[in-house]
VONUMI-471221 format. One record per residue: residue number from 1; x, y, z of N, C-alpha, C in turn. Coordinates in nm, 4 decimals. Example, Ala and Ser with C-alpha at 12.3 -4.5 7.8 and 13.67 -1.06 7.14 Angstrom:
# VONUMI-471221
MARGU num      n.X      n.Y      n.Z     ca.X     ca.Y     ca.Z      c.X      c.Y      c.Z
MARGU   1   1.3190  -0.5690   0.7800   1.2300  -0.4500   0.7800   1.3200  -0.3300   0.7800
MARGU   2   1.2850  -0.2250   0.7080   1.3670  -0.1060   0.7140   1.2900   0.0030   0.7870
This chain:
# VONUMI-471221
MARGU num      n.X      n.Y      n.Z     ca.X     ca.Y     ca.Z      c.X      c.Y      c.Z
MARGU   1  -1.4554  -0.0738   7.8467  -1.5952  -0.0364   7.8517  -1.6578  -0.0659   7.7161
MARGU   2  -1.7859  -0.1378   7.7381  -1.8568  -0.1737   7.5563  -1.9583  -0.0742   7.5490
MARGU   3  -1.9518  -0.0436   7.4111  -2.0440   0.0571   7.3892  -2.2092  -0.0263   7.3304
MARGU   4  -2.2683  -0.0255   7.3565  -2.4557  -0.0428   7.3631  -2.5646   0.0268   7.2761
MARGU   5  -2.6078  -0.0274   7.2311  -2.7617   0.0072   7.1772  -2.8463   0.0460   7.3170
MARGU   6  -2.8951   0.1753   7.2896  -2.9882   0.2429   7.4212  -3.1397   0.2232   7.3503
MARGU   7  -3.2275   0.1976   7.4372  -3.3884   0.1793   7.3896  -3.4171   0.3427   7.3955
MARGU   8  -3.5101   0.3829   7.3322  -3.5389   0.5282   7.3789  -3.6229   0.5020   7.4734
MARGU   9  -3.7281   0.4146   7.5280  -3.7519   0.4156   7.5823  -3.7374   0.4566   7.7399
MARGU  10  -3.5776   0.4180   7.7394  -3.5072   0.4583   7.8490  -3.5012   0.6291   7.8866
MARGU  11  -3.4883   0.6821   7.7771  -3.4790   0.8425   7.7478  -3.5191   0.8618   7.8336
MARGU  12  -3.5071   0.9908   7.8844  -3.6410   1.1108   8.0052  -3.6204   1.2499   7.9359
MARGU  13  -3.7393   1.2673   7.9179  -3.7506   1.3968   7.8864  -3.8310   1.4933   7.9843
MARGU  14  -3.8409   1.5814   8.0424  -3.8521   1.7374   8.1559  -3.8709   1.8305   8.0960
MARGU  15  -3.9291   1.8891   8.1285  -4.0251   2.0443   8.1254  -3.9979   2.0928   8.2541
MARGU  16  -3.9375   2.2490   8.2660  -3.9338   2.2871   8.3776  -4.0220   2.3612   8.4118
MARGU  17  -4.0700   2.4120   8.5449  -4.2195   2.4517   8.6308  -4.1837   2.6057   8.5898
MARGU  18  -4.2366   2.6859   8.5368  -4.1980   2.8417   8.5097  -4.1448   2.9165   8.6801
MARGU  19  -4.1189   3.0304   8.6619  -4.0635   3.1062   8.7704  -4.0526   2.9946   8.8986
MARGU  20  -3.9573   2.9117   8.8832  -3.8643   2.7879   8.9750  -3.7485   2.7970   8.9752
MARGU  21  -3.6444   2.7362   9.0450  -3.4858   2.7689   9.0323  -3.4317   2.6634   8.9536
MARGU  22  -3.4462   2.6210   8.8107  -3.5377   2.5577   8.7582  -3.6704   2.4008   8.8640
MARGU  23  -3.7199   2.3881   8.8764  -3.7796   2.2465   8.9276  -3.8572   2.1920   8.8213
MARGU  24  -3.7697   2.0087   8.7573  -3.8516   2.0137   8.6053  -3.9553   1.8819   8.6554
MARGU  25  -4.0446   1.8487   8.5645  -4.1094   1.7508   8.5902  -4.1007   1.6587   8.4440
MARGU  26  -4.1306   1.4741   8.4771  -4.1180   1.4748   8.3962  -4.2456   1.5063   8.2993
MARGU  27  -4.2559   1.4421   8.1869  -4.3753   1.3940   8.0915  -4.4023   1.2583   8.1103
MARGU  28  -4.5322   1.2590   8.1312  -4.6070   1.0997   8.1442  -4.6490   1.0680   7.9771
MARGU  29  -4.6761   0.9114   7.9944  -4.7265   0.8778   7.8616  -4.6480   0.8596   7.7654
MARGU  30  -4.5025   0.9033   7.7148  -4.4821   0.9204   7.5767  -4.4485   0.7737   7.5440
MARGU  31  -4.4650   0.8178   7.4642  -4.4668   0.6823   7.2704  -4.3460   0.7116   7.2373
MARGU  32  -4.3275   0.8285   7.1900  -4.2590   0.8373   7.0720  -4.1317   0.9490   7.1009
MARGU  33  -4.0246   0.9829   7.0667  -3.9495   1.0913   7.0729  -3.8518   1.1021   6.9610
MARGU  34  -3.8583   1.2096   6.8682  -3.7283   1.2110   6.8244  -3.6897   1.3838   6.8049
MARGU  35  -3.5225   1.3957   6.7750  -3.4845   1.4825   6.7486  -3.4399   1.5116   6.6040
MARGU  36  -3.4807   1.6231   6.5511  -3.3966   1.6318   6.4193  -3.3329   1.8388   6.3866
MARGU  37  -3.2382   1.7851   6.3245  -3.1758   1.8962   6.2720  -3.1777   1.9847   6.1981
MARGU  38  -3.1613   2.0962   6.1569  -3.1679   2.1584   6.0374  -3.0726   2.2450   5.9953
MARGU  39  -3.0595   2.2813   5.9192  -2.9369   2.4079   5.8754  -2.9672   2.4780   5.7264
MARGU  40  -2.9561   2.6018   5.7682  -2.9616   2.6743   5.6192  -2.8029   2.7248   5.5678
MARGU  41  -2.8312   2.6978   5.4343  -2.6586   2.7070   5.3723  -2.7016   2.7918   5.2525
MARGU  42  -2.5602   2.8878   5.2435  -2.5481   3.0308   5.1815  -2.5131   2.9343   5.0475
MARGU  43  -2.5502   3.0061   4.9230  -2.4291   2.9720   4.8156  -2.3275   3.0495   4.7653
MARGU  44  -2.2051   3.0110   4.7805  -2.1295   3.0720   4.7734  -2.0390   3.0245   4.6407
MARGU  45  -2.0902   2.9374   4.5900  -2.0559   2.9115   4.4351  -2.0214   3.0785   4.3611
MARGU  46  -1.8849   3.0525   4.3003  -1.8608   3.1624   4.2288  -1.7853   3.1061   4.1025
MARGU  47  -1.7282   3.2066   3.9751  -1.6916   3.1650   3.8454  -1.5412   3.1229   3.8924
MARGU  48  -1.4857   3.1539   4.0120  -1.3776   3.1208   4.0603  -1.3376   2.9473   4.1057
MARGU  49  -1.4889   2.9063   4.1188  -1.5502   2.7604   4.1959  -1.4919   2.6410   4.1128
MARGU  50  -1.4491   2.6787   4.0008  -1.4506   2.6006   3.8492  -1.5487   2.4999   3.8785
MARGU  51  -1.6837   2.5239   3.8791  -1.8132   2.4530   3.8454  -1.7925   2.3227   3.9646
MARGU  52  -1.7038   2.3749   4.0920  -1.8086   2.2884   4.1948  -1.8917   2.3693   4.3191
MARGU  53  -1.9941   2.3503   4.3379  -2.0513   2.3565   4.4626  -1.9819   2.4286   4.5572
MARGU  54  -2.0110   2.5462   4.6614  -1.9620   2.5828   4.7328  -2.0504   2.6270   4.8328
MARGU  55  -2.0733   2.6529   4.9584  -2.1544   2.6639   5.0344  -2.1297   2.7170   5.1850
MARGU  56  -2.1593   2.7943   5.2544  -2.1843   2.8003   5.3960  -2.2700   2.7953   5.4778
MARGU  57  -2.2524   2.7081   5.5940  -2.4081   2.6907   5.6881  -2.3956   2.8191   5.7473
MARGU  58  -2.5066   2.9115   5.7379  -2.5229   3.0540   5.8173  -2.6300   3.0427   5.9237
MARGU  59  -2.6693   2.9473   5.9708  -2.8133   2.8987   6.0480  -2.8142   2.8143   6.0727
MARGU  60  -2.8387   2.6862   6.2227  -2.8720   2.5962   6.2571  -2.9717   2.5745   6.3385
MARGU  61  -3.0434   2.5136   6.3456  -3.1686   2.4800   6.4669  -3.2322   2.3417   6.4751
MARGU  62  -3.3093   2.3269   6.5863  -3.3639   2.1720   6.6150  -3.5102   2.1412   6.6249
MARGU  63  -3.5655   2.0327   6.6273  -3.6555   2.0158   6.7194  -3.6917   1.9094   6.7328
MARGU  64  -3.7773   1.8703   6.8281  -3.7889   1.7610   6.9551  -3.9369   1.7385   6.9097
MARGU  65  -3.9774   1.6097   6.8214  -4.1046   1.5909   6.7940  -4.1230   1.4192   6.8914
MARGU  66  -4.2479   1.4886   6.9868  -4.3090   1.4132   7.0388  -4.4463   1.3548   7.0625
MARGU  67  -4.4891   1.2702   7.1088  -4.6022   1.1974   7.1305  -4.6123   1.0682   7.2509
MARGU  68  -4.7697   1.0952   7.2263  -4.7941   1.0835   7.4057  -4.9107   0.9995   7.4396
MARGU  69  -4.9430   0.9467   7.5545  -5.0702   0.8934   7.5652  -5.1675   1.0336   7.6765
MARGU  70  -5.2678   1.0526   7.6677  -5.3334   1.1699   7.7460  -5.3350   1.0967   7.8717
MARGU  71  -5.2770   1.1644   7.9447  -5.3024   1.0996   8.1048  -5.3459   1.1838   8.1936
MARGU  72  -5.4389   1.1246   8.3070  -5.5452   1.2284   8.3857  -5.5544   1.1266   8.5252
MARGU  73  -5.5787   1.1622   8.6487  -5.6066   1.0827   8.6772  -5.7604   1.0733   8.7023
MARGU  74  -5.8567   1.0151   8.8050  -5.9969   0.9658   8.8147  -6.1233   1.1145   8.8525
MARGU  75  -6.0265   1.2191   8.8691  -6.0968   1.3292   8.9464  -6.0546   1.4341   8.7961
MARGU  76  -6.0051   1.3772   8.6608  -5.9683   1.4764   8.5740  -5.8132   1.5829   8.6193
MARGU  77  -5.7346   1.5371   8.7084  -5.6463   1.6378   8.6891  -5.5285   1.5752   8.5964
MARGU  78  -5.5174   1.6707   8.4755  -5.4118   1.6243   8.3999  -5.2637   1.5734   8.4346
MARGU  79  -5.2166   1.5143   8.3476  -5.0272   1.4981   8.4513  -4.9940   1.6274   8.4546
MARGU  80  -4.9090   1.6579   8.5232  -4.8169   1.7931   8.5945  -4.7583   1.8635   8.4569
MARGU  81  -4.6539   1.7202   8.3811  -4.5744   1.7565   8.2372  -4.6512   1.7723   8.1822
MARGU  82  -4.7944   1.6885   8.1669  -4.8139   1.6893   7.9907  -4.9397   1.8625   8.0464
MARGU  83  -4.9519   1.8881   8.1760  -5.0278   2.0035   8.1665  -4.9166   2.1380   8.2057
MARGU  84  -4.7929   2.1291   8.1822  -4.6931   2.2385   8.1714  -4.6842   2.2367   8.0235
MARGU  85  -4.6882   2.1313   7.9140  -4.6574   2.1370   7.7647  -4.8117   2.2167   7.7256
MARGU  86  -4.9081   2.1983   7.7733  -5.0335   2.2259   7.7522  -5.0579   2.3833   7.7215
MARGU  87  -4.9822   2.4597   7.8896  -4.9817   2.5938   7.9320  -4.8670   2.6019   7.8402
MARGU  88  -4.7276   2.5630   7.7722  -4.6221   2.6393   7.6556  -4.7010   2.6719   7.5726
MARGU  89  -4.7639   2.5517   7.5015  -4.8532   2.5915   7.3978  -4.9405   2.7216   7.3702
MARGU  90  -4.9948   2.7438   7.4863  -5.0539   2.8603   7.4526  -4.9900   3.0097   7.4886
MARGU  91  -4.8797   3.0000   7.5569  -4.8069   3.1089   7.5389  -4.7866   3.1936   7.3963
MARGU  92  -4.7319   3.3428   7.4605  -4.6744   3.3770   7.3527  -4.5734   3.5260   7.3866
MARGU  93  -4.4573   3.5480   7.3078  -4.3740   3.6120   7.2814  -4.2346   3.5784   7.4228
MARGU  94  -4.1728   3.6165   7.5406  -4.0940   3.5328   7.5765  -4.1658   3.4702   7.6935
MARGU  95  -4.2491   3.4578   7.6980  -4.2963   3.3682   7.7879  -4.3189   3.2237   7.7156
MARGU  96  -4.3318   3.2277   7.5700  -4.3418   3.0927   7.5223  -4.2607   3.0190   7.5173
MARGU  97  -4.1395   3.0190   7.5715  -3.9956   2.9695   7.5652  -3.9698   2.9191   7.6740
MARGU  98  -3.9725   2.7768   7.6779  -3.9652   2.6800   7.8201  -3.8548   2.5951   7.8595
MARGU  99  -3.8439   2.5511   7.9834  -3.6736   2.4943   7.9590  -3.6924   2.3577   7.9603
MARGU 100  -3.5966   2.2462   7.9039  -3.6134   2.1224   7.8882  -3.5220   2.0115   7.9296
MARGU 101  -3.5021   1.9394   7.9510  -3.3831   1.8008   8.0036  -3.4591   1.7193   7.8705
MARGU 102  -3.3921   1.7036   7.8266  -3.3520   1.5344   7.7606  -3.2158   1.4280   7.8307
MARGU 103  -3.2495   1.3169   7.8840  -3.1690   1.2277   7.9748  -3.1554   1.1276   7.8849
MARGU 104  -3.0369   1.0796   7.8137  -2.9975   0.9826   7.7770  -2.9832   0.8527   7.9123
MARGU 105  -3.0112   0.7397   7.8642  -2.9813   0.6214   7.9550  -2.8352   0.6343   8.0468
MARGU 106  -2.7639   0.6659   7.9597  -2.6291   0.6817   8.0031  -2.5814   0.7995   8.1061
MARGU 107  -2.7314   0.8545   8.1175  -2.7655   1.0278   8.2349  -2.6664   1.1255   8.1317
MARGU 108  -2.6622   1.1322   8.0186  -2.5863   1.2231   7.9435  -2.7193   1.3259   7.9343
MARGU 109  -2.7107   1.4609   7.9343  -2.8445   1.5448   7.9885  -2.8144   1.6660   7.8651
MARGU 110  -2.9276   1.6856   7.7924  -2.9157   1.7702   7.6595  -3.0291   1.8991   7.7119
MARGU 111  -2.9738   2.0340   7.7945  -3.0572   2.1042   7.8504  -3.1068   2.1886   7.6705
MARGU 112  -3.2363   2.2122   7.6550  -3.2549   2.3426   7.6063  -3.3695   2.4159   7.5989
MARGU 113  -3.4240   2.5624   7.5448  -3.4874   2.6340   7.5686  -3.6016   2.5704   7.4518
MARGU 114  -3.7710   2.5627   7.4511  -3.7870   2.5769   7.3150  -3.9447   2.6353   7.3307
MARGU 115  -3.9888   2.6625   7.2377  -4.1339   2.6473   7.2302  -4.2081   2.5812   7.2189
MARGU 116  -4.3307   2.5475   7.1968  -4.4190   2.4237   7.1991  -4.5480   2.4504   7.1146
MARGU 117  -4.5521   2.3428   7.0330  -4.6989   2.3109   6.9359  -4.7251   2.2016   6.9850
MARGU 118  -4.8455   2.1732   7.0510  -4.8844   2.0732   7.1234  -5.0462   2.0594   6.9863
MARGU 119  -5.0896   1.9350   6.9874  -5.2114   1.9254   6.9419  -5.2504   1.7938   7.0191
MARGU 120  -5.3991   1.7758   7.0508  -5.4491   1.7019   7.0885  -5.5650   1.6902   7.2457
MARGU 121  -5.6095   1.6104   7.2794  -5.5886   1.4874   7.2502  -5.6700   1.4570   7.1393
MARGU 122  -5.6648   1.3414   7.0787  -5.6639   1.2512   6.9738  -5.7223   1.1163   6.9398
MARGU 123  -5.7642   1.0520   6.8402  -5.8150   0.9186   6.8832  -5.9284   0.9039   6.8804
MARGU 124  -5.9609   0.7487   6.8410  -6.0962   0.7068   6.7498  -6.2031   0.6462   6.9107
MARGU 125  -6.2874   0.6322   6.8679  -6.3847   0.5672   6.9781  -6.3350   0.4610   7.0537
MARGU 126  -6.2517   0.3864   6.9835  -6.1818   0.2684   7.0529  -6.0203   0.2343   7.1244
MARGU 127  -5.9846   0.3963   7.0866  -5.8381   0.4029   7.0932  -5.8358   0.4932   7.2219
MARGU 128  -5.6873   0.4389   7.3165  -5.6809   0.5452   7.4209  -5.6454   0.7175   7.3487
MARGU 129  -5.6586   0.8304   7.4260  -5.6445   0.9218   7.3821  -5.5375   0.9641   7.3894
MARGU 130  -5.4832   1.0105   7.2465  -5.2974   1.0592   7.2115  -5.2596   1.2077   7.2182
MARGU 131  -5.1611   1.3077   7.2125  -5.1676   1.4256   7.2326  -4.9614   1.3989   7.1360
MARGU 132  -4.9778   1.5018   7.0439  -4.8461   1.5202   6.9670  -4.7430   1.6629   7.0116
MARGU 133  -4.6799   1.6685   7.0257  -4.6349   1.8305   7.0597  -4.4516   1.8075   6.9805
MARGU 134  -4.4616   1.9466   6.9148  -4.3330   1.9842   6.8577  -4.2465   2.0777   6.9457
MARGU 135  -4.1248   2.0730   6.9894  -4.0939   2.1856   7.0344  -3.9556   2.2334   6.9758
MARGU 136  -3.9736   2.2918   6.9207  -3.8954   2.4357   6.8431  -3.7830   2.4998   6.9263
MARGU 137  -3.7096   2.4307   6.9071  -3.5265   2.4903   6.9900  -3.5438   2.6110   6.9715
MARGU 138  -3.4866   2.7200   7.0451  -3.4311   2.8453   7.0455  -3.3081   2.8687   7.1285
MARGU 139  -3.2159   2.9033   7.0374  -3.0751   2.8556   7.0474  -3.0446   2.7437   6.9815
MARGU 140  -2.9505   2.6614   7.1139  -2.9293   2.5392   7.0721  -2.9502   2.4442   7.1466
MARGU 141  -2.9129   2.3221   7.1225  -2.9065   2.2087   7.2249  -2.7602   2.2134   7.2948
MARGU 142  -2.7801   2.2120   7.4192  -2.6390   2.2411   7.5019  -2.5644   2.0786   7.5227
MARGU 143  -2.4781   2.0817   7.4688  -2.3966   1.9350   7.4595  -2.4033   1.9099   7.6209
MARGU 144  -2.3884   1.7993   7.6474  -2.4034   1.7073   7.7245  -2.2212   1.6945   7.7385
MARGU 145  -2.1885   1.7544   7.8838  -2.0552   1.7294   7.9257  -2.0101   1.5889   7.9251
């Protein structure tokens, strides 16, 4: 078996419909997707260390920064996804916490919980209209069996 360069394009990313057994939809429009990491680390440098560096990660978390084209169709009803990211956004306390699929090409499937900073839409007189949204892991990202 050869291993491949995947386009992200290929990606799928899902938002699931609130009180559903989950049922997700996807997101129309996107541009752009990426994931990044973070971690906070203790110092644990002591006079014992003999002057190297010592450290523990006590904290990890993610998030999923995306972007989009605004899609509607001719009568104004927004897409399904990008108007479920719309309604996270304005949540708040555990209702702001939504569930997600990320689909690798390869159908490798990264479920997780997150919140959402959506801004937009966006865009100059001549440009179609864009919409950005962050979403803020809570927990983690569940590995992909």
């Amino acid at each position: 078996m050869s291993v491949l360069k995947v386009l992200m394009r290929d990606w799928v990313l899902k938002i699931a419909v609130p009180a559903t057994t989950p049922a997700y939809k996807d997101i129309a429009g996107l541009l752009s997707l990426g994931v990044t990491r973070s971690a906070i680390r203790d110092e644990t440098t002591d006079w014992d260390s003999e002057g190297l560096a010592e450290h523990a990660v006590v904290e990890r978390g993610a998030e999923v920064a995306i972007e989009g084209f605004w899609m509607e169709t001719d009568g104004g009803a927004i897409d399904e996804g990008q108007a479920l990211l719309l309604d996270a956004s304005e949540e708040m306390g555990a209702d702001s916490l939504y569930l997600f699929q990320l689909t690798s090409p390869g159908s490798k499937v990264w479920s997780f919980e997150a919140s959402v900073h959506m801004d937009g839409p966006t865009g100059d007189r001549n440009a179609h209209g864009r919409w950005s949204a962050t979403l803020v892991v809570s927990g983690g990202l569940a590995k992909p069996a």
